[in-house]
TORBAGU-314411 format. One record per residue: residue in three letters; x, y, z of N, C-alpha, C, O in turn. Coordinates in steps of 0.05 Angstrom, whole numbers, padded with zeros to 5 digits, always signed. Layout:
! TORBAGU-314411
AlaXYZXYZXYZXYZ ...
! end
This chain:
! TORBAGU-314411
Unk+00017-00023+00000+00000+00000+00000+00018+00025+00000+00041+00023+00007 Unk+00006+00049-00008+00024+00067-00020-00001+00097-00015-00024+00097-00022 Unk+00017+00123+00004-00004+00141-00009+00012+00155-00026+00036+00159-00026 Unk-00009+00162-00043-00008+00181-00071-00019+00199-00074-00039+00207-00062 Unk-00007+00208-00090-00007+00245-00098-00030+00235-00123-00053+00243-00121 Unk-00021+00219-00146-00040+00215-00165-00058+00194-00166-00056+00179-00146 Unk-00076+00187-00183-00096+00171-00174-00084+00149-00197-00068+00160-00212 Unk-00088+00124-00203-00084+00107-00217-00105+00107-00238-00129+00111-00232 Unk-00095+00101-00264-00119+00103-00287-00135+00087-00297-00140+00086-00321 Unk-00142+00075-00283-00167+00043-00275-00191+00042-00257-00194+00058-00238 Unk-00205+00026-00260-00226+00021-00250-00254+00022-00252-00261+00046-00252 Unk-00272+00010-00253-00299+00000-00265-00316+00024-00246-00323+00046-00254 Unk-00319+00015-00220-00330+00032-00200-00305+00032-00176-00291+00015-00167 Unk-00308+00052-00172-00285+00065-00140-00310+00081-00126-00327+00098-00133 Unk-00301+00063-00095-00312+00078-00072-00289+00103-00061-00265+00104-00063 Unk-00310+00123-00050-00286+00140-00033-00301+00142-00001-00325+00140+00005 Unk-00288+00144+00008-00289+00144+00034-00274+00172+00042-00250+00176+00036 Unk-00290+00190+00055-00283+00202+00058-00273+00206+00094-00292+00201+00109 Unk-00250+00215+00108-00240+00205+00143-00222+00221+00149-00210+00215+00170 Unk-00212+00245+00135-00201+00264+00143-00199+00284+00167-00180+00297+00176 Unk-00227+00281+00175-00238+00305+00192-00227+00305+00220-00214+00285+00227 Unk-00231+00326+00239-00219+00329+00264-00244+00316+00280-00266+00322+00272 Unk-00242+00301+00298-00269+00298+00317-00269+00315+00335-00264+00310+00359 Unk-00280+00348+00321-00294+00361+00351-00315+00362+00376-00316+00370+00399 Unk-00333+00346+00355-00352+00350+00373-00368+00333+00396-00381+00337+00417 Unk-00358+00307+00378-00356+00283+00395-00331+00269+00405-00334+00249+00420 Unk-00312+00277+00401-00288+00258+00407-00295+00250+00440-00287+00227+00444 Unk-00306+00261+00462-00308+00266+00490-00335+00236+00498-00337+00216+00513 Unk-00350+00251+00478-00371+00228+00488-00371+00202+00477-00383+00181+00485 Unk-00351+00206+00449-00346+00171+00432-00330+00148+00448-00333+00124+00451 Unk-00309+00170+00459-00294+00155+00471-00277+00141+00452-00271+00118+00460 Unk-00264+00149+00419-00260+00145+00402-00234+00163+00389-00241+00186+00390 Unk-00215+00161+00381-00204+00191+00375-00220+00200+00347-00222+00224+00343 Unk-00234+00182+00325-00245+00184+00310-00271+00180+00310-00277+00160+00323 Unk-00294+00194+00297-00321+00185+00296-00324+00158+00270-00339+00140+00279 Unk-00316+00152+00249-00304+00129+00235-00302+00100+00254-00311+00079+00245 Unk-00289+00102+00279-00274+00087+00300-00298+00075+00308-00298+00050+00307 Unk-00318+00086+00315-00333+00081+00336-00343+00055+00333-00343+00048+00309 Unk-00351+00040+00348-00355+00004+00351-00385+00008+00340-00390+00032+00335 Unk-00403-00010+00336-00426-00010+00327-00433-00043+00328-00452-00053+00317 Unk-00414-00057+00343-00420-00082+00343-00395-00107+00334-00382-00107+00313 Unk-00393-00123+00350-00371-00141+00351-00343-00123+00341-00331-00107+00355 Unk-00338-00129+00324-00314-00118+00316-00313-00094+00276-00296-00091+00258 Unk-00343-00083+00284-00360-00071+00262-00358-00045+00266-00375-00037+00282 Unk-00341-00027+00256-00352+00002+00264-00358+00015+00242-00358+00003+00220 Unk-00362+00035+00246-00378+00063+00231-00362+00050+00188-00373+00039+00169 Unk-00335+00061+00193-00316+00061+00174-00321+00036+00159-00327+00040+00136 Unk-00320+00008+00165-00317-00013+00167-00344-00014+00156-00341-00017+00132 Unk-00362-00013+00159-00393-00013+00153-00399+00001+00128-00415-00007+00111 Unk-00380+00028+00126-00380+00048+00104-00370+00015+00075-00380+00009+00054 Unk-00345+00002+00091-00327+00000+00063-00348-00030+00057-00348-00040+00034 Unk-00360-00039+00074-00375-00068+00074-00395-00052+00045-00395-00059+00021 Unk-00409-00032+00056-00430-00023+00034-00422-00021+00013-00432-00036-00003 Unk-00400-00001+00004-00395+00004-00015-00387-00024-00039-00393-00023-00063 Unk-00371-00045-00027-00368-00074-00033-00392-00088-00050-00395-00095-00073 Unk-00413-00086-00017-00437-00099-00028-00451-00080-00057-00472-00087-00069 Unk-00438-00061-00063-00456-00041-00086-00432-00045-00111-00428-00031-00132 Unk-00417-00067-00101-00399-00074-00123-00370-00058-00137-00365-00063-00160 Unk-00354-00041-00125-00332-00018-00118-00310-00049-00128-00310-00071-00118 Unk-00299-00042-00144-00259-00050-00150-00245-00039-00132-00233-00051-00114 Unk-00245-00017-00136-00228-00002-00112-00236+00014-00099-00255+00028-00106 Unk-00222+00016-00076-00226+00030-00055-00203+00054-00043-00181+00047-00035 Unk-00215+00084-00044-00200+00101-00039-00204+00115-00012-00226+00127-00014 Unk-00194+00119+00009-00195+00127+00029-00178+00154+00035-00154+00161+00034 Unk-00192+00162+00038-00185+00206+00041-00176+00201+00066-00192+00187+00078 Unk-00154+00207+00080-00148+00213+00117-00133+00233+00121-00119+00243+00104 Unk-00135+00240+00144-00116+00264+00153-00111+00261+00183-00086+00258+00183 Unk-00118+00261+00204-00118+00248+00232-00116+00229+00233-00128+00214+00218 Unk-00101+00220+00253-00093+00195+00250-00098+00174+00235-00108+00152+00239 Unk-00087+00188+00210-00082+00174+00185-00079+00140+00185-00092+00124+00173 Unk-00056+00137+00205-00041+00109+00198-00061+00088+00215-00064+00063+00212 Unk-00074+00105+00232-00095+00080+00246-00123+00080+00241-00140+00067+00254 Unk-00128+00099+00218-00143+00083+00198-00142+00073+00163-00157+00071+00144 Unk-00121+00072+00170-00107+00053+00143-00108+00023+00150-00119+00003+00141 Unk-00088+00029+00176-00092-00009+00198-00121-00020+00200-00129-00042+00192 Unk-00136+00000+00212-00167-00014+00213-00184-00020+00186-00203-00035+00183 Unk-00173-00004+00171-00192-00008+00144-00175-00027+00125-00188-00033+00105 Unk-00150-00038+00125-00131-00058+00126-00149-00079+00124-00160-00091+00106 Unk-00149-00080+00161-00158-00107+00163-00180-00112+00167-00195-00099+00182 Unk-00187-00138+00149-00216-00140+00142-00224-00139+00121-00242-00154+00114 Unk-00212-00118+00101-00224-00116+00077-00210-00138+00059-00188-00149+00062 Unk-00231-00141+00039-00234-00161+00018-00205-00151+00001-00201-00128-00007 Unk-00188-00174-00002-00170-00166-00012-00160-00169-00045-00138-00170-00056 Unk-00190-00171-00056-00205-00163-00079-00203-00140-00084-00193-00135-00106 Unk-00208-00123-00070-00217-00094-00074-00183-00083-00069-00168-00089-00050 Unk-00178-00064-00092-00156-00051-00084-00163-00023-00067-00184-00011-00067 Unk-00135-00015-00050-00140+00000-00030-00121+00022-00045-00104+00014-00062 Unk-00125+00050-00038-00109+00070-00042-00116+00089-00026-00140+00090-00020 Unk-00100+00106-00018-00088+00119+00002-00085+00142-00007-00065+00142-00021 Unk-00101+00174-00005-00098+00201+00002-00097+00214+00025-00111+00212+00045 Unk-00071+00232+00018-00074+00244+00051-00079+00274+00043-00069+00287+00024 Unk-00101+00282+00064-00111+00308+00064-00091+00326+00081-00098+00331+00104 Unk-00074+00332+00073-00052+00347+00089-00063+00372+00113-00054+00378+00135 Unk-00090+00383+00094-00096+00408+00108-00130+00398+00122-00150+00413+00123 Unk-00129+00378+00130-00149+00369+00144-00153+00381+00173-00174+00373+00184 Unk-00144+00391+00181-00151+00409+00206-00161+00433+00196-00182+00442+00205 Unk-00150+00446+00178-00164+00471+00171-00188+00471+00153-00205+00489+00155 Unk-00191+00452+00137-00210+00452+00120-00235+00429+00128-00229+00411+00145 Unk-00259+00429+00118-00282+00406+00115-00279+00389+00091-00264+00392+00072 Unk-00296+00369+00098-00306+00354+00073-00301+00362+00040-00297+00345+00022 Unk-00302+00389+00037-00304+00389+00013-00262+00401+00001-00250+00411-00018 Unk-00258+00395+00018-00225+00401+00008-00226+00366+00005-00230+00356-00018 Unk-00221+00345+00031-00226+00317+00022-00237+00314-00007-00225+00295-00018 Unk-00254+00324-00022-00276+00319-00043-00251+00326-00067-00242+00315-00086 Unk-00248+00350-00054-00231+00357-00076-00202+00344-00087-00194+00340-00109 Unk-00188+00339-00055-00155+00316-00065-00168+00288-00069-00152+00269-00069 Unk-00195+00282-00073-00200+00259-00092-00209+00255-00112-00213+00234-00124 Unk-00214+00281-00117-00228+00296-00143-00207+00271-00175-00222+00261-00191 Unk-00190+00268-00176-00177+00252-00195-00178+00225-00187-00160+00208-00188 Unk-00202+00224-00178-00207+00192-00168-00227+00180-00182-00228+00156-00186 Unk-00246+00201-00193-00273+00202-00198-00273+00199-00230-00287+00211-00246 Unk-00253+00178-00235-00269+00167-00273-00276+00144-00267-00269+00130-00248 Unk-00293+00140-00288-00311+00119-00276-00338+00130-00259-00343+00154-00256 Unk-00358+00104-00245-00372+00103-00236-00352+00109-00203-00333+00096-00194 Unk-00366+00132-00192-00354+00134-00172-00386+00136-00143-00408+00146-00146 Unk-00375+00122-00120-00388+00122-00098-00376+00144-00080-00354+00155-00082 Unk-00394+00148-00064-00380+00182-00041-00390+00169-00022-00409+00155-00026 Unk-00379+00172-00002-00389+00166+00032-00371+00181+00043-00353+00193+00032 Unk-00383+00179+00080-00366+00194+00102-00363+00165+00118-00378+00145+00117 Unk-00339+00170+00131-00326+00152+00148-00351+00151+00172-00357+00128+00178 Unk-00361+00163+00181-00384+00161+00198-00410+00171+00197-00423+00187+00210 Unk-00413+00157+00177-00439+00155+00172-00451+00126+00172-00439+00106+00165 Unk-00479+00130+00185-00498+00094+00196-00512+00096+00172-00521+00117+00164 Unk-00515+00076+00160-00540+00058+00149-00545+00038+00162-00529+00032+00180 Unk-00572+00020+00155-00581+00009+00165-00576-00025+00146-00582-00048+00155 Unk-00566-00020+00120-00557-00031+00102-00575-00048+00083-00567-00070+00074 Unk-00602-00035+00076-00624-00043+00065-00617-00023+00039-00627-00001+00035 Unk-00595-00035+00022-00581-00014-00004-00585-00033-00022-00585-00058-00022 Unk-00592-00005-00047-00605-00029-00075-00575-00039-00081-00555-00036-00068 Unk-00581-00052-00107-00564-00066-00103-00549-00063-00132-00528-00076-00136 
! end
């Protein structure tokens, strides 16, 4: 695994995941340093749930945006995933100062092809067409 500056020129459908963000507002009550992190069951969290969906909606690859503690969720989204699906690696350098849509944007050369968008913490319930 490798992060990159450019995006590779392949792929049918690519998920992004987007996990850059600072946890202000919950980090206290998650008990989490990340909202992504957070457990949701056995060994299932937020992130983990994100990359399961995107799978089940059929994604080649898989691109993950980070900026905070980057390297421990590369490890958690590592392990576990289908090692089918290729993984690639952006780092949002200015993720403390910026939102979501700077993430949107350093993956912006991600997006040929059929592309999927998610946030690292965000719940479904996982009743997704298919």
């Amino acid at each position: 695994m490798r992060i990159i500056e450019k995006p590779m020129p392949y792929s049918n459908h690519t998920g992004i995941i987007y996990a850059a963000g600072v946890n202000h507002r919950l980090a206290d009550s998650l008990c989490v340093p990340l909202k992504g992190l957070f457990n949701i069951g056995g060994d299932l969290t937020l992130i983990k749930l994100q990359a399961h969906h995107l799978i089940r909606l059929g994604i080649d690859r898989l691109v993950l945006v980070v900026g905070l503690e980057h390297q421990l969720l590369i490890d958690h989204v590592k392990d576990g995933l289908d090692k089918k699906i290729d993984l690639e690696i952006v780092y949002n350098k200015d993720y403390a100062n910026k939102g979501n849509m700077l993430s949107f944007w350093v993956a912006r050369g991600f997006c040929n092809g059929a592309v999927t968008f998610t946030t690292s913490d965000l719940y479904l319930d996982g009743n997704l067409p298919k």
